[in-house]
C-alpha positions as CSV (number, residue, x, y, z in Angstrom):
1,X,109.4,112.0,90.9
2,X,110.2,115.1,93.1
3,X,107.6,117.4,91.4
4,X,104.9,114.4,91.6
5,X,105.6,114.2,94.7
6,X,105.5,117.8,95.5
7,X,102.4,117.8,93.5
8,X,100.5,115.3,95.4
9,X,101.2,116.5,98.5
10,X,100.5,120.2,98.0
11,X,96.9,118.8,96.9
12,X,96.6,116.9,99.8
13,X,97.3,120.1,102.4
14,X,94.9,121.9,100.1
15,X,92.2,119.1,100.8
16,X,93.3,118.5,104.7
17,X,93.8,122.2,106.1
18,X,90.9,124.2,107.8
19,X,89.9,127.2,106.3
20,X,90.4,130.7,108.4
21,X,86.8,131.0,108.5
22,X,86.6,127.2,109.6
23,X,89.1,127.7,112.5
24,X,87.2,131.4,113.4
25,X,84.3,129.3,114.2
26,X,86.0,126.8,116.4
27,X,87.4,129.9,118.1
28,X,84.2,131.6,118.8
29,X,82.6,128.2,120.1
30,X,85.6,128.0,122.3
31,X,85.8,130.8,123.9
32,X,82.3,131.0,124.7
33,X,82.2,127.3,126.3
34,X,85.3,128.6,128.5
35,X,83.9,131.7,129.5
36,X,81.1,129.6,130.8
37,X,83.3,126.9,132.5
38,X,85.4,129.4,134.3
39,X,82.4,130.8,135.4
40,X,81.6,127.9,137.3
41,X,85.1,127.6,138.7
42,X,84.7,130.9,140.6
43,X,81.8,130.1,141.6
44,X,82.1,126.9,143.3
45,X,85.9,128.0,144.3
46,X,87.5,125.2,142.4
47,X,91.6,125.3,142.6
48,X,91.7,124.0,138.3
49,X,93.5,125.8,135.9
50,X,92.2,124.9,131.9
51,X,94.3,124.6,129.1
52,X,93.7,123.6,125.5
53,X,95.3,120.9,124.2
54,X,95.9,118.4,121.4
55,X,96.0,119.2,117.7
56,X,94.0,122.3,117.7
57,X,96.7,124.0,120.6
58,X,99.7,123.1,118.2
59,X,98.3,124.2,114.8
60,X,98.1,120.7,113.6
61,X,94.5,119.9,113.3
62,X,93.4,118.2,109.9
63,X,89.8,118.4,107.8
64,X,87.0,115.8,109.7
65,X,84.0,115.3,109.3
66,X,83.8,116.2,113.2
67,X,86.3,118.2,115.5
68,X,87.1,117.2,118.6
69,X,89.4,119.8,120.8
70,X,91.1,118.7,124.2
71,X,91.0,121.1,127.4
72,X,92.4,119.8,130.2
73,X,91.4,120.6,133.7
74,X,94.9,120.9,135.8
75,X,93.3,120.4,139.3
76,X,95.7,121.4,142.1
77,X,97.8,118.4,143.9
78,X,95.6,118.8,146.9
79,X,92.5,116.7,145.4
80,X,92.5,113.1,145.2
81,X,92.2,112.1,141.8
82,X,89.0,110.3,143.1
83,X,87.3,113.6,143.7
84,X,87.9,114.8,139.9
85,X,85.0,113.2,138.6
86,X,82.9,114.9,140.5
87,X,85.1,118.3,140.8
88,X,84.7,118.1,136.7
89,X,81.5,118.0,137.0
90,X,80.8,120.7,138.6
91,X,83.2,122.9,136.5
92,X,80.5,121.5,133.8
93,X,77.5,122.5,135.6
94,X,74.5,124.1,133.0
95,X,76.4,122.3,130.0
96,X,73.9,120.6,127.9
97,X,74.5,117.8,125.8
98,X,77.0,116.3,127.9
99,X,78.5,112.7,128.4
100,X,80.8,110.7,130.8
101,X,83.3,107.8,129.8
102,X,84.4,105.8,131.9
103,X,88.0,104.9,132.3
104,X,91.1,105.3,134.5
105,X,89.9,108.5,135.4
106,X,86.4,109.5,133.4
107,X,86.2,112.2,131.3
108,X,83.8,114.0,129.6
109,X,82.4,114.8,126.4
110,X,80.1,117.7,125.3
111,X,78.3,118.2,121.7
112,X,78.4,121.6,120.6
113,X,77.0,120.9,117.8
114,X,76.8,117.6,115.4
115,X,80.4,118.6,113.7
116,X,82.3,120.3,117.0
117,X,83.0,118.2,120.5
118,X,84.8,119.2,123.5
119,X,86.4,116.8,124.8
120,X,87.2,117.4,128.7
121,X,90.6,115.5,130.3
122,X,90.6,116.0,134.5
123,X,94.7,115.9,135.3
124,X,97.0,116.6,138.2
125,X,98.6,119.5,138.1
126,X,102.0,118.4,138.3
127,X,105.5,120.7,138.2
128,X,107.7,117.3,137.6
129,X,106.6,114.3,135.1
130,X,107.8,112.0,138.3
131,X,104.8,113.1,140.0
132,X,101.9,111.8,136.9
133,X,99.9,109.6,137.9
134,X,98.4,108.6,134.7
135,X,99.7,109.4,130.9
136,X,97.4,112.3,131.0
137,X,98.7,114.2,133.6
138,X,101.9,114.8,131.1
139,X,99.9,116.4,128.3
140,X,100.2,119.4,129.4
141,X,104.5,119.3,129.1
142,X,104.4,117.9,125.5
143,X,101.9,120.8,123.9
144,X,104.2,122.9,126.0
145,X,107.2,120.9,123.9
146,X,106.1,121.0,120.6
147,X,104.2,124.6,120.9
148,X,108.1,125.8,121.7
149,X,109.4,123.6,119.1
150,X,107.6,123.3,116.3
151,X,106.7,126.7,114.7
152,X,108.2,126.3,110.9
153,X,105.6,125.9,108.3
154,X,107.3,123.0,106.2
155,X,107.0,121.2,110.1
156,X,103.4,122.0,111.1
157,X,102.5,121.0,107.7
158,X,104.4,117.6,107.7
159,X,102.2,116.4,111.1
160,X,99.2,117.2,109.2
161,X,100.5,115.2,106.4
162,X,101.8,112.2,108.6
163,X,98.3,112.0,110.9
164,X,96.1,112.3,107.2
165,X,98.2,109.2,105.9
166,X,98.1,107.6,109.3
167,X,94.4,107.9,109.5
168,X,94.2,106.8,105.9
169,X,96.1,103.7,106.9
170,X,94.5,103.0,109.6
171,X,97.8,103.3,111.8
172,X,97.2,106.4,113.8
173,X,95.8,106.4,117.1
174,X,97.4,105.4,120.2
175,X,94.1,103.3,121.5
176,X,93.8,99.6,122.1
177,X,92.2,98.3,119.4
178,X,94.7,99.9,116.8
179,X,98.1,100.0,119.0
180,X,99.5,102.9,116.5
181,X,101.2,105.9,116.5
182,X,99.9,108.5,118.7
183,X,99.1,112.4,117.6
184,X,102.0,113.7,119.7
185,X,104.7,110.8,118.4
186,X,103.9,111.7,114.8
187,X,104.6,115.3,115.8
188,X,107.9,114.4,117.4
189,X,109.3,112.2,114.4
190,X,108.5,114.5,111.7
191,X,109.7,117.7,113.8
192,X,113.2,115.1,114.1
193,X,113.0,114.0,110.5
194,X,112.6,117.7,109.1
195,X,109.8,116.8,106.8
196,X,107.3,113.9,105.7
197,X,109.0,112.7,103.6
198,X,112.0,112.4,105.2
199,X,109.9,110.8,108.1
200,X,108.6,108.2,105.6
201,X,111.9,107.2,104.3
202,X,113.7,107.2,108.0
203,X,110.9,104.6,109.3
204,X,110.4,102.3,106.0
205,X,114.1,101.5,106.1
206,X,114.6,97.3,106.1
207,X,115.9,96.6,108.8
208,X,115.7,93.6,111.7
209,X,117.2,95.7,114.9
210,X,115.1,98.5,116.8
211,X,114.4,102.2,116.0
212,X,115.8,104.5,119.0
213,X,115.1,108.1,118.5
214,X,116.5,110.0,121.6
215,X,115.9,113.4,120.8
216,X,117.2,115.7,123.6
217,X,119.9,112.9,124.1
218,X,119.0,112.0,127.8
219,X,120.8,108.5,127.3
220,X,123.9,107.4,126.6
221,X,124.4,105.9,123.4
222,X,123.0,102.1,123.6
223,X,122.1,103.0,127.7
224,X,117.9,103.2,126.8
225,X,117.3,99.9,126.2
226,X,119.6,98.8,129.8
227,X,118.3,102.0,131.7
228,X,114.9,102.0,130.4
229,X,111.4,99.9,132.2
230,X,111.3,96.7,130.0
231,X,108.2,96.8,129.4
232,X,108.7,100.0,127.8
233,X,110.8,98.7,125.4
234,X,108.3,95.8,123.2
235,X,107.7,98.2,120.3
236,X,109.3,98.4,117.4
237,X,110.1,101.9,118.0
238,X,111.8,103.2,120.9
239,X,110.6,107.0,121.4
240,X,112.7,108.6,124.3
241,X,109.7,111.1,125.3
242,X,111.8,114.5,125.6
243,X,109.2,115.7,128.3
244,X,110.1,112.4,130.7
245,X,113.1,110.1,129.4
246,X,111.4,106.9,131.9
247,X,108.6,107.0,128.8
248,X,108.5,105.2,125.4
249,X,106.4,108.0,123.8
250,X,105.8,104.8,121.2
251,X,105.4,101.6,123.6
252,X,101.9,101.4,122.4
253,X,102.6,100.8,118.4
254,X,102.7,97.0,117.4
255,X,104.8,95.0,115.5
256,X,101.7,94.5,113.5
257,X,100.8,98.1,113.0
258,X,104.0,99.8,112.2
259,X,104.3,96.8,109.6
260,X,101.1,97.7,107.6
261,X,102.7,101.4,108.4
262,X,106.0,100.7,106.1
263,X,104.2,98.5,103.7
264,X,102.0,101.6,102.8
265,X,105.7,103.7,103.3
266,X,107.2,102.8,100.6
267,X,104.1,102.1,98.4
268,X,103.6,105.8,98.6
269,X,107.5,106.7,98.0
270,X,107.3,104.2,95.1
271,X,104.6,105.9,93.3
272,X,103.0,109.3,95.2
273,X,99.0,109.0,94.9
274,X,96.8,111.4,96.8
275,X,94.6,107.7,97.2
276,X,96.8,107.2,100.1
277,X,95.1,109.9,101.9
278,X,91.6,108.7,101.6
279,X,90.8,106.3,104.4
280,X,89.4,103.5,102.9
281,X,86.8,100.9,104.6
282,X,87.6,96.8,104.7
283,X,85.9,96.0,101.7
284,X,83.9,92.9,102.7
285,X,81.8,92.1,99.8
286,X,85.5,91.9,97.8
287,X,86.9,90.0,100.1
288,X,84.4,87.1,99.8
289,X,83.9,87.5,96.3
290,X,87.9,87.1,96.2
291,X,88.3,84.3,98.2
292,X,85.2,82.2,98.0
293,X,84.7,79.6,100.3
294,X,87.8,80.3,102.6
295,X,87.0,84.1,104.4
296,X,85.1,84.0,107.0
297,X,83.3,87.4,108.3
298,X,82.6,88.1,111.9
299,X,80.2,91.0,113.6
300,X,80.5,91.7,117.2
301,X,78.6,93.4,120.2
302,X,80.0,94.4,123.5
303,X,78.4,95.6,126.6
304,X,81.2,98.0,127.3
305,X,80.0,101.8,126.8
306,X,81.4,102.8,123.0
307,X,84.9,104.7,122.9
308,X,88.3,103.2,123.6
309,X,86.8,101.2,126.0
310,X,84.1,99.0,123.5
311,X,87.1,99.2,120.9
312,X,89.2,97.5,123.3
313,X,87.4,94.9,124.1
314,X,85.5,94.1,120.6
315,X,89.7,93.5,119.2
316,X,90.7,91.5,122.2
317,X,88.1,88.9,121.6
318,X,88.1,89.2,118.3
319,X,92.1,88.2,118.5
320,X,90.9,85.8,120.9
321,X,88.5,84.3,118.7
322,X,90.8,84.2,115.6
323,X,93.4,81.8,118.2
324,X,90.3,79.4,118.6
325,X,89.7,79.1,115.3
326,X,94.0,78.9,114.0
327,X,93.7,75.2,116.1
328,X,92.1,73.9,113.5
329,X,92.6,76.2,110.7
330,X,95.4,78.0,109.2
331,X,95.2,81.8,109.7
332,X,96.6,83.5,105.8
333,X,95.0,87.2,106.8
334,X,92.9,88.8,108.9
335,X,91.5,92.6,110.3
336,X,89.5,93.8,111.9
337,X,87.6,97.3,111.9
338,X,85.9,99.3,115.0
339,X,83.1,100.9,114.3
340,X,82.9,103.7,116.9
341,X,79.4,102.2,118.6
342,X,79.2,98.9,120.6
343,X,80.2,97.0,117.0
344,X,82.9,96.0,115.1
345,X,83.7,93.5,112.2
346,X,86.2,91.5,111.3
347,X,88.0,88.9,108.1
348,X,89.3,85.9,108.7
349,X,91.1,84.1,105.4
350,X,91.7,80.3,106.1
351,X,92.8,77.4,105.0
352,X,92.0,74.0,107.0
353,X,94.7,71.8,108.2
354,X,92.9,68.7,107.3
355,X,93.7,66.8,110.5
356,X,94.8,67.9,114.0
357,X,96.3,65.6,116.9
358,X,94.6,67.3,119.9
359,X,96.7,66.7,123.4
360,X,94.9,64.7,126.1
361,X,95.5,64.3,130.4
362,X,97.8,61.9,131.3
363,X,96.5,58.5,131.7
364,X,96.7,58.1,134.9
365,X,94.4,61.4,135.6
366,X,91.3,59.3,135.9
367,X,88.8,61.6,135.8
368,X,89.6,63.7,133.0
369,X,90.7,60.7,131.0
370,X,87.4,59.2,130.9
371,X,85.7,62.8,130.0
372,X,88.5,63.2,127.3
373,X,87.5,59.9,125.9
374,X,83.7,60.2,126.0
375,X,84.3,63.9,124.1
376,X,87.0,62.3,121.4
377,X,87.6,59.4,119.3
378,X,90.7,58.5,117.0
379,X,92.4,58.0,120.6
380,X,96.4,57.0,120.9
381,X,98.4,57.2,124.1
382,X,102.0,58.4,123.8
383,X,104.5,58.7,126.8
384,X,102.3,58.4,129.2
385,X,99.6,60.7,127.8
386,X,96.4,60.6,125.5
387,X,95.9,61.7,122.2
388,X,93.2,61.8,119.9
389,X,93.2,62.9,115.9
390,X,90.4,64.9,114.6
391,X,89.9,65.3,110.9
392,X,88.5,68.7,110.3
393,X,85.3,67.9,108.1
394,X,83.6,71.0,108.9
395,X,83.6,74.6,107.9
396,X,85.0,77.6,110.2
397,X,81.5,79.0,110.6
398,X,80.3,75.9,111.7
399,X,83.1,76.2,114.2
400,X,82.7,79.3,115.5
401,X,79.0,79.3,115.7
402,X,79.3,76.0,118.3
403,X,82.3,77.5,120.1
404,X,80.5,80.6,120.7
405,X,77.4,78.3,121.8
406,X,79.9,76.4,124.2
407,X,81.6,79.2,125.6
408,X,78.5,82.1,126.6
409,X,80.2,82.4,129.7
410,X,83.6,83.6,128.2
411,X,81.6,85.9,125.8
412,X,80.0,87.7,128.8
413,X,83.4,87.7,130.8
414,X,84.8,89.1,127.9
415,X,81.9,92.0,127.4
416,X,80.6,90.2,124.5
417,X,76.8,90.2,123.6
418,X,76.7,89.1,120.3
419,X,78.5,87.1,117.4
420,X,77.4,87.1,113.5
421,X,79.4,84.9,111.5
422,X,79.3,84.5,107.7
C-alpha cells in the first residue's frame, strides 16, 4: 500500500508542478507588469508599497489551465480605504485589458494574456493584525508566515498535493458558494501534519467533538473555544491563525464541506487513485438516467457581476429554493455547481411526502383566516388555530415552476434573473 501510494502521488506532482520554463515565463510577464505599475506610483506620488502574494509567492502554485498571481497594493494608513479604488487605479493607469469587481473593497483584474491574470488586492498597510480592517489587509503576515516556515521540499509539495485533491473535490476555496478550505489553511495543516498524508489521516479521523489546531500555542489548552469570538467558532475546524490568534483561519469551511472532504479522505487512503486528482463535473445526464422520475435539475441566472459575488448569490438561492421545495418533498441529495459566469446549476433528488398539514392564522385573525381559507381546502382547526391538509399530487417541477411565478419579487431581491427547471 505504501509504494502505491508513493506511486500515485509522485505521478500526480509530475502532472501538477510547473515546469522551469513555465514559471520563467510567469516571471518575465511579472516583472514587466511591475516595472510598469511602479512607474506610475512615482509618478503620481502614491505612498503603496507592492508585494506578491498567494501561491505563486510561496512556491506552491499547481498546473491550471489559467494562472492567476496576487499583488497586493499595501497603501499607507493615511488613505481612507474609500480612496483605494481610485488610488488603484491610478497605480493601473495605461494597463489594457483591465477589470473591476466589486466587493468590500474592489479589486482588479488584468488579462495578460488568455492563460496568465493578475489579480490586484488594494490593503492597509498595517504593522499589527489589530489594526485590519478587512481579511485582506492580513495577507501580507501569512505569506510572510509560511515563506519563513515552509521551505522543505516533502512540505511545499504536500500543499500542492492537498489544493490538487481539494480542487478535485470540489472542497477548496474559501468563497461563499463552496465554504471550504482556503489556499493558506491547507498550507498551515499540512506544514503541522508533516506531510499529505499525514494531513489526510489527521482530518478523516471519526470523531463527534471539534478539531483545534493551535499551532504557535497562543491559548491555553481548552481556553480557544471560551476566549475566542463565537462566531468564530461554527466550523468544524478550529484553526488558531498563528499571524492573529482572534482569527479562525477555518470559520468559513462547513459542516457540509469538510464532510464530502473526509468521505473522499479516506476513499483515497483506502485505495490511492490518481482519479482523485482530476476534478470531475456533476454528471447530470447520469443523474437523471439514475434516478428517473425523482431528480430534479435546476439552471440559474443572477444579475450580480460573475466572481465570488454571482457565486454567492446563485448558492444562496439555490439553498433557498431547495427549503421551498423540502415542504413538500423530501430532500435524499442535492449540489450544486458554479459556473464561473452569471450561471450555475444544480440536483435535487426527491421523494414526495404524499400529504402535508400546512399551519394556518389563528382563528380569530379575521382577515387572514378568510384569505387562508379561500387559498386552501381540507381545513381543520386545532387549539385555536387553522389547518389545512394538502396531498401532493404534483411533481417538483411543477412546483418550482409556479413558486418561481409567484415569487418574481424574491427572485429579483435575491439577484435572480432566470430559473430552468427540468
Amino acid at each position: 500500500m505504501a509504494k502505491d501510494m508513493k506511486k500515485v502521488l509522485d505521478n500526480v506532482l509530475e502532472k501538477i508542478s510547473l515546469t522551469e520554463e513555465e514559471i520563467s515565463e510567469i516571471n518575465e510577464e511579472l516583472e514587466g507588469f511591475l516595472s510598469k505599475i511602479e512607474s506610475n506610483i512615482k509618478k503620481f506620488k502614491i505612498d503603496v508599497e507592492i508585494f506578491v502574494g498567494g501561491s505563486y509567492a510561496k512556491g506552491t502554485l499547481i498546473r491550471k489551465k489559467t494562472y492567476d498571481v496576487d499583488i497586493f497594493l499595501r497603501f499607507n494608513k493615511r488613505y481612507s480605504g474609500k480612496d483605494y479604488s481610485k488610488l488603484s487605479k491610478k497605480v493601473l493607469s495605461g494597463i489594457k485589458k483591465m477589470s473591476v469587481s466589486h466587493g468590500s473593497r474592489d479589486y482588479f483584474k488584468a488579462e495578460i494574456n488568455p492563460k496568465l491574470f493578475f489579480e490586484l488586492v488594494p490593503v492597509k498597510r498595517i504593522k499589527s493584525p489589530k489594526e485590519a480592517e478587512n481579511v485582506t489587509d492580513l495577507s501580507y503576515s501569512h505569506v510572510k508566515y509560511v515563506k519563513n516556515r515552509i521551505k522543505n521540499r516533502k512540505i511545499i509539495d504536500g500543499i500542492k498535493l492537498a489544493k490538487a485533491f481539494c480542487y478535485a473535490t470540489r472542497t477548496y476555496g474559501a468563497e461563499s458558494y463552496i465554504k471550504g478550505f482556503s489556499g493558506y489553511s491547507l498550507e498551515l495543516l499540512v506544514y503541522r501534519f508533516g506531510s499529505f498524508e499525514k494531513f489526510l489521516k489527521a482530518l478523516s479521523k471519526d470523531e463527534d467533538k471539534k478539531i483545534i489546531i493551535d499551532m504557535e500555542q497562543h491559548y491555553k489548552k481548552g481556553d480557544v473555544l471560551l476566549d475566542m469570538n463565537g462566531s468564530k467558532l461554527d466550523s468544524p475546524i478550529i484553526l488558531v491563525d498563528p499571524t492573529y490568534k482572534e482569527r479562525n483561519a477555518l470559520a468559513g469551511l462547513s459542516e457540509e464541506t469538510f464532510a464530502k472532504f473526509r468521505k473522499n479522505a479516506l476513499l483515497f487512503l483506502k485505495n490511492p487513485s490518481e482519479e482523485f486528482f482530476d476534478r470531475k463535473k456533476i454528471n447530470f445526464s447520469g443523474l437523471i438516467s439514475k434516478n428517473k422520475k425523482n431528480v430534479v435539475l435546476i439552471e440559474l441566472r443572477t444579475t450580480k457581476e460573475e466572481g465570488d459575488v454571482a457565486g454567492t448569490k446563485l448558492l444562496k438561492f439555490f439553498n433557498h429554493l431547495t427549503e421551498e421545495t423540502s415542504k413538500y418533498f423530501k430532500i435524499l441529495g442535492k449540489d450544486f455547481e458554479y459556473n464561473g459566469d452569471k450561471t450555475g446549476k444544480g440536483y435535487l433528488i426527491l421523494k414526495s411526502r404524499g400529504e402535508v398539514v400546512l399551519t394556518g392564522p389563528k382563528i380569530d385573525d379575521k382577515d387572514n383566516l378568510t384569505k387562508f381559507k379561500k387559498e386552501h381546502k381540507n381545513i381543520f382547526i386545532k387549539n385555536g388555530r387553522i389547518y389545512s391538509r394538502k396531498k401532493i399530487d404534483f411533481q417538483a417541477s411543477q412546483f418550482i415552476n409556479k413558486w418561481s411565478q409567484k415569487n418574481k419579487k424574491k427572485m429579483k431581491e435575491m439577484s435572480i434573473s432566470e430559473i430552468k427547471v427540468d
